[in-house]
Structures are given as structure tokens and as C-alpha cells.
N, C-alpha and C positions, 0 to 999 in steps of 0.2 A: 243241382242239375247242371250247370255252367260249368265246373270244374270237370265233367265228362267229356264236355262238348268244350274243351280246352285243349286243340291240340298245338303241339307246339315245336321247336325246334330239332329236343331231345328224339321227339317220337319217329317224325321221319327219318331223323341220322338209325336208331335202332331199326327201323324199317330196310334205310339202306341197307345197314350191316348186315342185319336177314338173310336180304337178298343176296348182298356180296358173298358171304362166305356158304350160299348154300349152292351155289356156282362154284365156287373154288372146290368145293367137298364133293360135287360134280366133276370138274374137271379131273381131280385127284384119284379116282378112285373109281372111276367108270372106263372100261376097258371099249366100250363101243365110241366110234367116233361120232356117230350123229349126237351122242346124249352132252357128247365134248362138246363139238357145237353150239347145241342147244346152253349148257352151261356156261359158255361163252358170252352169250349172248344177256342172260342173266345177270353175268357180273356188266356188260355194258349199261343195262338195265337200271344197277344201283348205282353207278355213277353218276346219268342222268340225273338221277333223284337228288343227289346230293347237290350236283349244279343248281338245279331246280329251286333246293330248299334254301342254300347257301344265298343265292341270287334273290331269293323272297325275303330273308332277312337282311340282305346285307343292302340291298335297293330294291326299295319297292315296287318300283315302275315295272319290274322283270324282264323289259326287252332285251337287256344284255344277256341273263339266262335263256331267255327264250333261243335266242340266235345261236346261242353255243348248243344248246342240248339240240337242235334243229340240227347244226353241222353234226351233231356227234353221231344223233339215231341214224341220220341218212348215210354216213360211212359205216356204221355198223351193219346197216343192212345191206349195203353191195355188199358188205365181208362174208354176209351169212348166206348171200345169196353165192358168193364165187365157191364159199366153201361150200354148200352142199350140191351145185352142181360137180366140184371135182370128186365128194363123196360118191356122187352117183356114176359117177364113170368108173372109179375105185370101186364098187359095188357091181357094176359091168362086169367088169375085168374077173373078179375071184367073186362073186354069189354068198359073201357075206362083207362087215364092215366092222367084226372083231381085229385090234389094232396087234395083239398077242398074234392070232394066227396069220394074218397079215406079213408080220416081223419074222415067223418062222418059214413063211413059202418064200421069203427072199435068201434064205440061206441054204 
């Protein structure tokens, strides 16, 4: 029963990676810009985690993680916030936020 309830270093890095690459696979291959964003925000997500986890194993005390991942989320979130206000003015303008149709009404 202890060996379940064993989690350890490996599990959150695969955690992160999870996270990291199902944002990238987001970012890569989603033609709408909100879902961009949003997978943006994802891979910010697993980096935290890693500071997080990195910071727990490597001093235990975690203020020094704490204090980074604190700068980190809080700049991420102005970002996500500046970008989906500019989404919505961009969504103003042309009544969808397909980046393809977008790319062709400017030519």
C-alpha cells in the first residue's frame, strides 16, 4: 500500500511533460487562436510544475520555488490576459478567430 501512495520525483516530471507537450500539440496544430492561447498557457502551467518539483527536491524549504513560480504565474497571466483581450478586438474586427481565414482577408 505505501509504494502507491509513493509519489516521487519521476511522476511529477512525467506529469509536467504531459502537460508540456499536450500544449505544444495544441499550439501546433490548432488553427483557432483562442485554443493557441489557451495551449500557451498549458505549457506555462508545466513549467511551473517543474520549478515547483525541482525546488521541493532540491530545498526543501520551497520559498525559493515558491517565489519564482509566483513571478512566473503572475506574468503569464497578464499575457493571457493582454492576449485575449487583443483576440477580442481581432474577433470585433472579422466575426471569427480562424488564423487561416484571417491570413487570407489580409491578401
Amino acid at each position: 500500500m505505501a509504494v502507491i501512495l509513493n509519489i516521487g520525483l519521476i511522476h511529477y516530471l512525467i506529469l509536467a511533460l504531459f502537460l508540456f507537450l499536450t500544449g505544444l500539440i495544441g499550439v501546433l496544430i490548432s488553427r483557432n487562436m483562442l485554443r493557441t492561447v489557451m495551449s500557451l498557457f498549458i505549457m506555462t502551467i508545466a513549467i511551473v510544475l517543474n520549478f515547483l518539483t525541482f525546488g521541493h527536491y532540491c530545498d526543501k524549504t520551497m520559498e525559493n520555488a515558491n517565489i519564482i513560480c509566483i513571478f512566473v504565474l503572475t506574468i503569464s497571466v497578464v499575457q493571457t490576459i493582454i492576449a485575449l483581450v487583443i483576440l477580442y478586438k481581432i474577433y470585433q474586427a472579422n466575426e471569427y478567430l480562424d488564423a487561416e481565414k484571417i491570413k487570407d482577408k489580409e491578401n
